[in-house]
SELO-837385 format. One record per residue: residue in three letters; residue number from 1; z, y, x of N, C-alpha, C in turn. Coordinates in steps of 0.1 Angstrom, whole numbers, plus 5000, padded with zeros to 4 digits. Example, Ala and Ser with C-alpha at 12.3 -4.5 7.8 and 13.67 -1.06 7.14 Angstrom:
REM SELO-837385
r: Ala k: 1 n_Z: 5078 n_Y: 4943 n_X: 5132 ca_Z: 5078 ca_Y: 4955 ca_X: 5123 c_Z: 5078 c_Y: 4967 c_X: 5132
r: Ser k: 2 n_Z: 5071 n_Y: 4978 n_X: 5128 ca_Z: 5071 ca_Y: 4989 ca_X: 5137 c_Z: 5079 c_Y: 5000 c_X: 5129
REM end
This chain:
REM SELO-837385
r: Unk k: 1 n_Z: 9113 n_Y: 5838 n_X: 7179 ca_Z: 9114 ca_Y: 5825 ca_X: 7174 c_Z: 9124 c_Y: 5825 c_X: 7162
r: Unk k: 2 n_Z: 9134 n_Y: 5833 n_X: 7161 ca_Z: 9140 ca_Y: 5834 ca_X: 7152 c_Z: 9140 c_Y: 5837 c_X: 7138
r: Unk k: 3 n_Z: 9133 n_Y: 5848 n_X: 7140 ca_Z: 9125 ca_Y: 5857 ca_X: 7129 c_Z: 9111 c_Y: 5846 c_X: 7123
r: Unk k: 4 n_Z: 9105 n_Y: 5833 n_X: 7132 ca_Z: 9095 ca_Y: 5830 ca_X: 7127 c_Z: 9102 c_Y: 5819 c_X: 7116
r: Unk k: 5 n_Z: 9115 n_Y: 5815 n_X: 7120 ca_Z: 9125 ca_Y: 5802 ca_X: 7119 c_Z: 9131 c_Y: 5805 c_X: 7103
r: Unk k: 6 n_Z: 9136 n_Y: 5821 n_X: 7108 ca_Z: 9141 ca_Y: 5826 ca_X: 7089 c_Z: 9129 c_Y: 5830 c_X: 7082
r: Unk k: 7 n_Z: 9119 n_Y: 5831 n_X: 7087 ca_Z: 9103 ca_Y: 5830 ca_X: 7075 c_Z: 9103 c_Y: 5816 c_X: 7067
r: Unk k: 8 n_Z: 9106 n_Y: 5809 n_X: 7076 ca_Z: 9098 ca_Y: 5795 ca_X: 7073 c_Z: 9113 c_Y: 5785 c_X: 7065
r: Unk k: 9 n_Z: 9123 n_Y: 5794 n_X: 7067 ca_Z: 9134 ca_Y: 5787 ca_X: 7059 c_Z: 9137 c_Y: 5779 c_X: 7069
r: Unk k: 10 n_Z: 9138 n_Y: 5776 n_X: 7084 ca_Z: 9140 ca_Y: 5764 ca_X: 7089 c_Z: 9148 c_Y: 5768 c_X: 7099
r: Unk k: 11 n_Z: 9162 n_Y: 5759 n_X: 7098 ca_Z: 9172 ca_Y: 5757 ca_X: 7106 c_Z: 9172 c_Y: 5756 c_X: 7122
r: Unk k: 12 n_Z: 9182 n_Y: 5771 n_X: 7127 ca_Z: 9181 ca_Y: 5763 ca_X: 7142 c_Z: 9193 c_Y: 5757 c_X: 7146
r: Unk k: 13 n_Z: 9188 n_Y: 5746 n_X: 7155 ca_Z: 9198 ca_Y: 5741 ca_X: 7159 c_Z: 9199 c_Y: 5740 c_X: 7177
r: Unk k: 14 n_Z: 9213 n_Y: 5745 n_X: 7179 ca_Z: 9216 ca_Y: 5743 ca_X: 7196 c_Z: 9220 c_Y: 5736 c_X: 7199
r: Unk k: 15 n_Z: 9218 n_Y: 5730 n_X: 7214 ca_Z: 9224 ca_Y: 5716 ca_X: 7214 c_Z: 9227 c_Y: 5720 c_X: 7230
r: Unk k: 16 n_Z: 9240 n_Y: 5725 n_X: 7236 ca_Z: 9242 ca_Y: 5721 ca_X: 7254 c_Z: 9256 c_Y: 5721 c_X: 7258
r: Unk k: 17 n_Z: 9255 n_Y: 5717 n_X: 7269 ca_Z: 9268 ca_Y: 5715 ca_X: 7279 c_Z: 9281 c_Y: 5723 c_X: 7272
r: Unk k: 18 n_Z: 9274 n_Y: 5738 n_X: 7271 ca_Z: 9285 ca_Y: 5748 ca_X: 7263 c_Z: 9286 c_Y: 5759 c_X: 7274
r: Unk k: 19 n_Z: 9296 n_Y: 5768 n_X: 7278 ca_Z: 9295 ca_Y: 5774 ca_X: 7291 c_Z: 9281 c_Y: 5772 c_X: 7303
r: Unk k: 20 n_Z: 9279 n_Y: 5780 n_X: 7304 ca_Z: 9272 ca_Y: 5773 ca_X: 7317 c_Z: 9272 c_Y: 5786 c_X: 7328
r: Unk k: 21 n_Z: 9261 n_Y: 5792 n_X: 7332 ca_Z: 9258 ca_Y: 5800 ca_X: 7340 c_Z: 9252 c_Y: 5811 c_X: 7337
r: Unk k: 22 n_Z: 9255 n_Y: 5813 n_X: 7323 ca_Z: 9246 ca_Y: 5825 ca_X: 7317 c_Z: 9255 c_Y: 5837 c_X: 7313
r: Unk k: 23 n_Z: 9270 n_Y: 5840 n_X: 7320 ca_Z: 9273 ca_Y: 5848 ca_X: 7318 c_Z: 9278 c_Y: 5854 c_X: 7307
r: Unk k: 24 n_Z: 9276 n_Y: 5843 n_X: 7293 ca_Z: 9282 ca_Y: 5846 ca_X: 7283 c_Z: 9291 c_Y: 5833 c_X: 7279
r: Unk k: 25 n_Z: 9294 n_Y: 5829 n_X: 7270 ca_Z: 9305 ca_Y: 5818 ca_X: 7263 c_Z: 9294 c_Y: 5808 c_X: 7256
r: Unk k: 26 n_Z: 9286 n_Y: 5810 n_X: 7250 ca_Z: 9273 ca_Y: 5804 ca_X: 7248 c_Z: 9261 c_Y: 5811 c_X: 7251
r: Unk k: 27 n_Z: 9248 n_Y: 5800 n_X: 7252 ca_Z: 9240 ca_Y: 5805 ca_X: 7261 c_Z: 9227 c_Y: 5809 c_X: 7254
r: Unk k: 28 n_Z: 9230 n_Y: 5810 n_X: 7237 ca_Z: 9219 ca_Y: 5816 ca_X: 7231 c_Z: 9221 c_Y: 5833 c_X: 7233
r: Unk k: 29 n_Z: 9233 n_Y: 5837 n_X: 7235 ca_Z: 9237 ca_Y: 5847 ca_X: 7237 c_Z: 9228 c_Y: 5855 c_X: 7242
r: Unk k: 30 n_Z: 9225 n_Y: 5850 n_X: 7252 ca_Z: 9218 ca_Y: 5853 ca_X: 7268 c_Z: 9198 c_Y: 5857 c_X: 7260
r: Unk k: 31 n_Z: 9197 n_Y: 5849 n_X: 7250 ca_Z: 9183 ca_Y: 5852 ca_X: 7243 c_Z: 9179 c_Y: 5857 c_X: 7233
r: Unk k: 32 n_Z: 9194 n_Y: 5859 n_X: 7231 ca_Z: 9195 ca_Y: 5869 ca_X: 7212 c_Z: 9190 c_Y: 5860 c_X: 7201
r: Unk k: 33 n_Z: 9189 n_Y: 5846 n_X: 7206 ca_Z: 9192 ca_Y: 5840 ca_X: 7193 c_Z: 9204 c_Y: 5835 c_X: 7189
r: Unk k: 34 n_Z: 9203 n_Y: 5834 n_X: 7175 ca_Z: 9217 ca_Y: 5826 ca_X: 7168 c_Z: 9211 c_Y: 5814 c_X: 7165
r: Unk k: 35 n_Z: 9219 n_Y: 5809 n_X: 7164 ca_Z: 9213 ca_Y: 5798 ca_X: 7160 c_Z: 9229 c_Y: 5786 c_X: 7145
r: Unk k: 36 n_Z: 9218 n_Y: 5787 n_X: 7137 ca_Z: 9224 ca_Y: 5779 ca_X: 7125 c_Z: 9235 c_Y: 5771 c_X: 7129
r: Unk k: 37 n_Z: 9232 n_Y: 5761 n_X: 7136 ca_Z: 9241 ca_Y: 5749 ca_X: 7139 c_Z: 9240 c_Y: 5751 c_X: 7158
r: Unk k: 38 n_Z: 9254 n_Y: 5742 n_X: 7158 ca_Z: 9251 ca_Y: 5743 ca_X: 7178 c_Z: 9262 c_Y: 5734 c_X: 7181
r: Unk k: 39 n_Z: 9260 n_Y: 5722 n_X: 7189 ca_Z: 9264 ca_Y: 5713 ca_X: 7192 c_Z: 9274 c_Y: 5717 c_X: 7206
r: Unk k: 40 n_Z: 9282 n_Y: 5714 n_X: 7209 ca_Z: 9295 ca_Y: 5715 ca_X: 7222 c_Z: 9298 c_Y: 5707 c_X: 7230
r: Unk k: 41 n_Z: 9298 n_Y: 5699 n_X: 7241 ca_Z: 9305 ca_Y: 5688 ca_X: 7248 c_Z: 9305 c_Y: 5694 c_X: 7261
r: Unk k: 42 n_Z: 9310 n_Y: 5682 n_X: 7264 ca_Z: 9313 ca_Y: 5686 ca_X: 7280 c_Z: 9322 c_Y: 5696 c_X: 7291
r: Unk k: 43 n_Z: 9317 n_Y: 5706 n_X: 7285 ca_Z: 9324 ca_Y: 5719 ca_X: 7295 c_Z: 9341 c_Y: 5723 c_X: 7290
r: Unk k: 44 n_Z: 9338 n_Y: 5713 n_X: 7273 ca_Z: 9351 ca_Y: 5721 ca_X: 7265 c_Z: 9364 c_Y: 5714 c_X: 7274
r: Unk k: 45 n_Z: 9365 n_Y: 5700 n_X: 7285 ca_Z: 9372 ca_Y: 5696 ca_X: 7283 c_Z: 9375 c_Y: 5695 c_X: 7300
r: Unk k: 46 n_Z: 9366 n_Y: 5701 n_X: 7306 ca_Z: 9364 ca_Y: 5700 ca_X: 7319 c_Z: 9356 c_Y: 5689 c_X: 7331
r: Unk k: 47 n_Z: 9357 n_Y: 5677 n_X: 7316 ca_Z: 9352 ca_Y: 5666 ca_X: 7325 c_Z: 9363 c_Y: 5657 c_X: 7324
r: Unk k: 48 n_Z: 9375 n_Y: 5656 n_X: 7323 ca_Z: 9386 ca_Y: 5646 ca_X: 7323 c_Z: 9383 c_Y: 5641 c_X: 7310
r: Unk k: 49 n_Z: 9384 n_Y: 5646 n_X: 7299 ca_Z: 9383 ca_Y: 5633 ca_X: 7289 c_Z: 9373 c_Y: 5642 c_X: 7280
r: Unk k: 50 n_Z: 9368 n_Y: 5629 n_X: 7266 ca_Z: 9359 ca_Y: 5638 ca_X: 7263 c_Z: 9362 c_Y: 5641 c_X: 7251
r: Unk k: 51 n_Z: 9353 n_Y: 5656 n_X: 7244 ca_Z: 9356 ca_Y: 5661 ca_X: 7229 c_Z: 9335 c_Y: 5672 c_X: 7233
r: Unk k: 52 n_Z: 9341 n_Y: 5669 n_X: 7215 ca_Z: 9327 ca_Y: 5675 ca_X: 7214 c_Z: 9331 c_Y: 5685 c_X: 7200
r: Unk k: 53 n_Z: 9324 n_Y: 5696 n_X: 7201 ca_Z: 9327 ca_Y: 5706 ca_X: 7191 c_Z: 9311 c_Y: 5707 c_X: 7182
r: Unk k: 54 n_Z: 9310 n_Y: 5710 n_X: 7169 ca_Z: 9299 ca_Y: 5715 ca_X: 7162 c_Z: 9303 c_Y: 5732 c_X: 7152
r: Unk k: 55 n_Z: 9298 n_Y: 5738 n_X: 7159 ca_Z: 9296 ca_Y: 5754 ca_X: 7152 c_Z: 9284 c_Y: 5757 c_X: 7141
r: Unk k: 56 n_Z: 9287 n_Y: 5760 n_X: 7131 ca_Z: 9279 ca_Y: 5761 ca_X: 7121 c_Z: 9279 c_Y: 5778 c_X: 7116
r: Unk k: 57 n_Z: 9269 n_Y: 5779 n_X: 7111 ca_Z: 9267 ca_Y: 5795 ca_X: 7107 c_Z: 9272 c_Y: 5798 c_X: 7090
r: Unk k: 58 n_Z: 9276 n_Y: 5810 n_X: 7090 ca_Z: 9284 ca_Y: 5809 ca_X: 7076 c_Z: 9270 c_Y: 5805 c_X: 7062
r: Unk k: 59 n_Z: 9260 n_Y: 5805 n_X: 7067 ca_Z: 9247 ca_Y: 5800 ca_X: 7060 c_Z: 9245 c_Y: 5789 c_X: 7059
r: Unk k: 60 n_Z: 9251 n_Y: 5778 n_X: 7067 ca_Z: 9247 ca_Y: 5762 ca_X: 7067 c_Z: 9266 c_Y: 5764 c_X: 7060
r: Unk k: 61 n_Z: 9273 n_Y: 5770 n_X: 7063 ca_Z: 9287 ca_Y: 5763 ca_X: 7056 c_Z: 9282 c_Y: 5768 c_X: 7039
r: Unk k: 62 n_Z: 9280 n_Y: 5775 n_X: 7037 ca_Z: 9276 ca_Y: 5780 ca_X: 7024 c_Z: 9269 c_Y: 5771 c_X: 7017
r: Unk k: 63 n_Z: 9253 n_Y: 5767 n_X: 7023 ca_Z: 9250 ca_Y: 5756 ca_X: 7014 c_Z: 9256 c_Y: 5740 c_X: 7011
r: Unk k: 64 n_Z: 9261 n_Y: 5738 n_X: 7024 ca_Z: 9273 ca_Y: 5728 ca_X: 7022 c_Z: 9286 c_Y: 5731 c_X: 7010
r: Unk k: 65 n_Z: 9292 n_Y: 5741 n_X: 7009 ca_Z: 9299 ca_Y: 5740 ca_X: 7000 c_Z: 9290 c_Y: 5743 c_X: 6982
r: Unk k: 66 n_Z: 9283 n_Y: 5747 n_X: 6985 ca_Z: 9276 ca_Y: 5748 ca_X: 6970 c_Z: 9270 c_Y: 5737 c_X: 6964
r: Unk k: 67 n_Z: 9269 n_Y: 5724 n_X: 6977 ca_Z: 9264 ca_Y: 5714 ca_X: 6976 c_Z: 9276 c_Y: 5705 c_X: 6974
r: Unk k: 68 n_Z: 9276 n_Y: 5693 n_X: 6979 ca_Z: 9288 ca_Y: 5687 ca_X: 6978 c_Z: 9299 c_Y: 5691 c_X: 6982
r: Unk k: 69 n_Z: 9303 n_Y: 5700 n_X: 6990 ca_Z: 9316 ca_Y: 5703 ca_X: 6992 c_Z: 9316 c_Y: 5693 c_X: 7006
r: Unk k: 70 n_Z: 9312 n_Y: 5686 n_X: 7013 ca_Z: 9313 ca_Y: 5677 ca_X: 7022 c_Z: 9305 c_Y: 5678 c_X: 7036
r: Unk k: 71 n_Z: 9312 n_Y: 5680 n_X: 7048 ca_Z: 9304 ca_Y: 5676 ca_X: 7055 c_Z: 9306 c_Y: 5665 c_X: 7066
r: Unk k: 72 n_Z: 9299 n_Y: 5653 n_X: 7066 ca_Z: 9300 ca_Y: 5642 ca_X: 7070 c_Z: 9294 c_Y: 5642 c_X: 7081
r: Unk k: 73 n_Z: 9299 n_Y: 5636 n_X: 7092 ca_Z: 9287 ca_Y: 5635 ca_X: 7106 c_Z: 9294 c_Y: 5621 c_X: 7114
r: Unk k: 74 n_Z: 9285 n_Y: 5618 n_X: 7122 ca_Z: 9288 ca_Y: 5607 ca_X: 7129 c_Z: 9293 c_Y: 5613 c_X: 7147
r: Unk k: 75 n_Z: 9297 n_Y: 5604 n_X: 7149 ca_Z: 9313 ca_Y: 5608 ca_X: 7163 c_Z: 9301 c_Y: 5600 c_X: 7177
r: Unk k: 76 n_Z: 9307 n_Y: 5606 n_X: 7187 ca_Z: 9303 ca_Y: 5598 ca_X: 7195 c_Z: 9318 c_Y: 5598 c_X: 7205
r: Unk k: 77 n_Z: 9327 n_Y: 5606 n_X: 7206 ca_Z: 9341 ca_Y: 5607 ca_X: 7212 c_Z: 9350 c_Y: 5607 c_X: 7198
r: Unk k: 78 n_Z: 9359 n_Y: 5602 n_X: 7203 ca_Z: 9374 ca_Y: 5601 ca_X: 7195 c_Z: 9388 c_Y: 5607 c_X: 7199
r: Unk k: 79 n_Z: 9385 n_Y: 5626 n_X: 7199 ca_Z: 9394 ca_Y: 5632 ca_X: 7211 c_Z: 9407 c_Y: 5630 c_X: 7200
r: Unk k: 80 n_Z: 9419 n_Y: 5634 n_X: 7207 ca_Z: 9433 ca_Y: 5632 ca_X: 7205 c_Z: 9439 c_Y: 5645 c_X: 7200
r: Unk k: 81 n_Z: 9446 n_Y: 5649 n_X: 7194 ca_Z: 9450 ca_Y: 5659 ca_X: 7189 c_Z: 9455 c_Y: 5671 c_X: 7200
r: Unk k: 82 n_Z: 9461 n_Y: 5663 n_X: 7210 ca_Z: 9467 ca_Y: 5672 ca_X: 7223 c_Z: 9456 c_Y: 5679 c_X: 7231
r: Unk k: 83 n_Z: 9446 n_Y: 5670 n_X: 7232 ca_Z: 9428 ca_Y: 5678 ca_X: 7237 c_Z: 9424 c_Y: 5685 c_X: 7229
r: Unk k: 84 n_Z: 9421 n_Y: 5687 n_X: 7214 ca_Z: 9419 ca_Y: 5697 ca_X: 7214 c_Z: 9428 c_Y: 5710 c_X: 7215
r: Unk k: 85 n_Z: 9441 n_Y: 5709 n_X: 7211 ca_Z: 9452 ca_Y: 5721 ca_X: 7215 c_Z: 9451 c_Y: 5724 c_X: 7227
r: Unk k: 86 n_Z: 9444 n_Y: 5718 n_X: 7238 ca_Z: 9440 ca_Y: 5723 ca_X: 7251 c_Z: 9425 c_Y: 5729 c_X: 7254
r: Unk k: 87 n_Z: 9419 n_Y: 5723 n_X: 7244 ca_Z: 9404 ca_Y: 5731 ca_X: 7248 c_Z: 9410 c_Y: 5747 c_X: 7241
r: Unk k: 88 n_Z: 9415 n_Y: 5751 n_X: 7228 ca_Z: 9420 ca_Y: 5760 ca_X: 7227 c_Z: 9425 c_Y: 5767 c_X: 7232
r: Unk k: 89 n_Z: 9434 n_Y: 5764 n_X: 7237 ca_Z: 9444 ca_Y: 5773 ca_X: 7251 c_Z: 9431 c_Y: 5774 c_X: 7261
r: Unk k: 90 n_Z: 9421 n_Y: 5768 n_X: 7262 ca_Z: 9414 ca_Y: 5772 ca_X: 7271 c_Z: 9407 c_Y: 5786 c_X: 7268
r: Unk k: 91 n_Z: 9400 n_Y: 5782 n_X: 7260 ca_Z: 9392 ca_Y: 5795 ca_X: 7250 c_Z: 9402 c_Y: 5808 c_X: 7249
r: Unk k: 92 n_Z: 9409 n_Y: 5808 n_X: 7246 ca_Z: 9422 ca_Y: 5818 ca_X: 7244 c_Z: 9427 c_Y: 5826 c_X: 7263
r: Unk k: 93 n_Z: 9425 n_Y: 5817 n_X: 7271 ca_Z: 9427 ca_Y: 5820 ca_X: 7284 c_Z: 9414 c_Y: 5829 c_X: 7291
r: Unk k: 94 n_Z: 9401 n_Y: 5825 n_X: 7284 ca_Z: 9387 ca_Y: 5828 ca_X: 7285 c_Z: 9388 c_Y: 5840 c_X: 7279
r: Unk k: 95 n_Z: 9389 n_Y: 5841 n_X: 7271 ca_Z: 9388 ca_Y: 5857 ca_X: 7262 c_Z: 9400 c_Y: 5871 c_X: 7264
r: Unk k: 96 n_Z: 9414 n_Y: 5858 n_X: 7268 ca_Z: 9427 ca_Y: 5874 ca_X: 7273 c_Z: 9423 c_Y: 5880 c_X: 7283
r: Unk k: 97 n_Z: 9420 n_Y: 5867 n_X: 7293 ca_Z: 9418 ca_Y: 5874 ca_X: 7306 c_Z: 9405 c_Y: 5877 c_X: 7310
r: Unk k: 98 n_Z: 9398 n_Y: 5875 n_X: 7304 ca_Z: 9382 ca_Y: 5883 ca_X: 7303 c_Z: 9375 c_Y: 5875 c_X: 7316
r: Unk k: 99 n_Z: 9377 n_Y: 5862 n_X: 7315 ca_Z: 9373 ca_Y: 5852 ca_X: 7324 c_Z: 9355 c_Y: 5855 c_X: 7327
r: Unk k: 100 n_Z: 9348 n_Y: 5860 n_X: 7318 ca_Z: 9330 ca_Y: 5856 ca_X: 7317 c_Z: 9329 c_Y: 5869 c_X: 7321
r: Unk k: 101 n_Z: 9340 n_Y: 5881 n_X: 7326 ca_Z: 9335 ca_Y: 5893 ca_X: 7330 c_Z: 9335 c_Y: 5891 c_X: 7345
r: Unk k: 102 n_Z: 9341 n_Y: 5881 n_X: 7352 ca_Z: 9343 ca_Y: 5881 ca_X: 7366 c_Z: 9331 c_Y: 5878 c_X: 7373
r: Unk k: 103 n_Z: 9328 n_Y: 5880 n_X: 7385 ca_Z: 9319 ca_Y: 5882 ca_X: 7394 c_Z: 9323 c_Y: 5872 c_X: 7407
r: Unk k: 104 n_Z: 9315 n_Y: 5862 n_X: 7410 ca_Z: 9320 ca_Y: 5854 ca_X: 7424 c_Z: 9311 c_Y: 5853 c_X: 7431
REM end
Protein backbone atom coordinates (compact mmCIF):
# COMPACT_ATOMS: atom_id res chain seq x y z
CA UNK A 1 0.00 0.00 0.00
CA UNK A 2 2.74 2.13 0.58
CA UNK A 3 4.78 1.71 -2.32
CA UNK A 4 1.38 2.09 -4.38
CA UNK A 5 0.72 5.57 -2.19
CA UNK A 6 4.49 7.03 -3.08
CA UNK A 7 3.72 6.11 -6.93
CA UNK A 8 0.69 8.00 -6.99
CA UNK A 9 2.16 11.02 -4.96
CA UNK A 10 -0.57 10.45 -2.38
CA UNK A 11 -0.41 11.04 1.30
CA UNK A 12 -0.92 8.67 4.14
CA UNK A 13 -2.55 9.43 6.84
CA UNK A 14 -3.00 7.57 10.38
CA UNK A 15 -5.62 8.15 12.50
CA UNK A 16 -5.87 5.89 16.34
CA UNK A 17 -6.20 5.64 19.92
CA UNK A 18 -2.19 5.67 19.82
CA UNK A 19 -0.67 2.72 21.98
CA UNK A 20 -2.74 -0.10 21.76
CA UNK A 21 -2.06 -3.82 21.66
CA UNK A 22 0.37 -4.17 19.07
CA UNK A 23 3.35 -4.30 20.92
CA UNK A 24 4.96 -1.37 19.48
CA UNK A 25 4.37 2.64 20.40
CA UNK A 26 2.45 3.05 17.22
CA UNK A 27 0.59 0.66 15.42
CA UNK A 28 1.70 1.16 11.82
CA UNK A 29 4.83 -0.23 13.13
CA UNK A 30 3.27 -3.56 13.41
CA UNK A 31 2.62 -3.31 9.20
CA UNK A 32 5.63 -1.59 8.08
CA UNK A 33 3.93 1.21 7.01
CA UNK A 34 4.90 4.90 7.67
CA UNK A 35 2.63 6.86 7.25
CA UNK A 36 2.92 10.86 6.20
CA UNK A 37 0.67 12.32 8.88
CA UNK A 38 -0.85 10.39 12.07
CA UNK A 39 -3.26 11.63 14.34
CA UNK A 40 -2.88 10.79 18.54
CA UNK A 41 -5.57 11.02 21.30
CA UNK A 42 -6.66 9.28 23.84
CA UNK A 43 -4.02 6.80 25.22
CA UNK A 44 -1.52 10.00 25.50
CA UNK A 45 -3.39 11.09 28.58
CA UNK A 46 -4.79 8.03 30.03
CA UNK A 47 -8.27 9.05 29.95
CA UNK A 48 -8.34 11.69 32.73
CA UNK A 49 -8.21 14.71 30.60
CA UNK A 50 -7.93 15.21 27.10
CA UNK A 51 -4.87 16.14 24.46
CA UNK A 52 -4.42 15.07 21.15
CA UNK A 53 -0.95 14.97 19.29
CA UNK A 54 -0.43 15.18 15.24
CA UNK A 55 3.03 13.58 13.79
CA UNK A 56 4.06 14.55 10.57
CA UNK A 57 6.83 13.10 8.27
CA UNK A 58 9.90 15.21 7.57
CA UNK A 59 8.13 15.19 3.82
CA UNK A 60 4.78 16.86 4.72
CA UNK A 61 7.02 19.35 7.13
CA UNK A 62 9.17 20.08 4.15
CA UNK A 63 6.46 21.01 1.85
CA UNK A 64 4.86 23.07 4.51
CA UNK A 65 7.80 25.10 4.98
CA UNK A 66 8.60 25.65 1.24
CA UNK A 67 5.03 26.66 1.18
CA UNK A 68 3.81 29.06 3.54
CA UNK A 69 5.80 28.46 6.36
CA UNK A 70 2.48 27.72 8.29
CA UNK A 71 0.71 25.04 9.61
CA UNK A 72 -2.78 25.77 10.63
CA UNK A 73 -5.31 23.12 11.94
CA UNK A 74 -8.47 23.07 13.81
CA UNK A 75 -8.58 21.79 17.81
CA UNK A 76 -11.03 19.65 19.12
CA UNK A 77 -9.26 19.65 23.02
CA UNK A 78 -7.68 22.65 24.66
CA UNK A 79 -4.86 20.69 26.80
CA UNK A 80 -2.90 22.83 29.37
CA UNK A 81 0.63 23.17 29.40
CA UNK A 82 1.13 20.88 32.61
CA UNK A 83 -0.60 17.79 30.38
CA UNK A 84 1.41 17.99 28.02
CA UNK A 85 4.73 17.99 30.30
CA UNK A 86 2.99 14.82 31.54
CA UNK A 87 2.22 12.94 28.46
CA UNK A 88 6.12 13.53 27.98
CA UNK A 89 7.23 12.16 31.20
CA UNK A 90 5.12 9.51 30.09
CA UNK A 91 6.79 8.73 26.73
CA UNK A 92 10.27 9.14 28.47
CA UNK A 93 9.09 6.47 31.19
CA UNK A 94 7.95 4.22 28.05
CA UNK A 95 11.25 4.17 26.38
CA UNK A 96 13.89 4.16 29.83
CA UNK A 97 12.23 1.49 31.11
CA UNK A 98 11.50 -0.41 28.01
CA UNK A 99 7.80 -0.54 29.04
CA UNK A 100 6.49 -2.16 25.21
CA UNK A 101 9.29 -4.99 25.87
CA UNK A 102 7.24 -6.40 28.89
CA UNK A 103 5.27 -9.47 28.66
CA UNK A 104 1.90 -9.91 30.94
Amino acid sequence: MQEVCQRCTFNIGWNHVWNGRTDTLHAWRADNIVPDIQTMTKGLEGGYVSIYAVLASQYVVKVIMNGSGEFTHGHIYKAMLILTVGVLEVLIIIQEDKLLDLRI
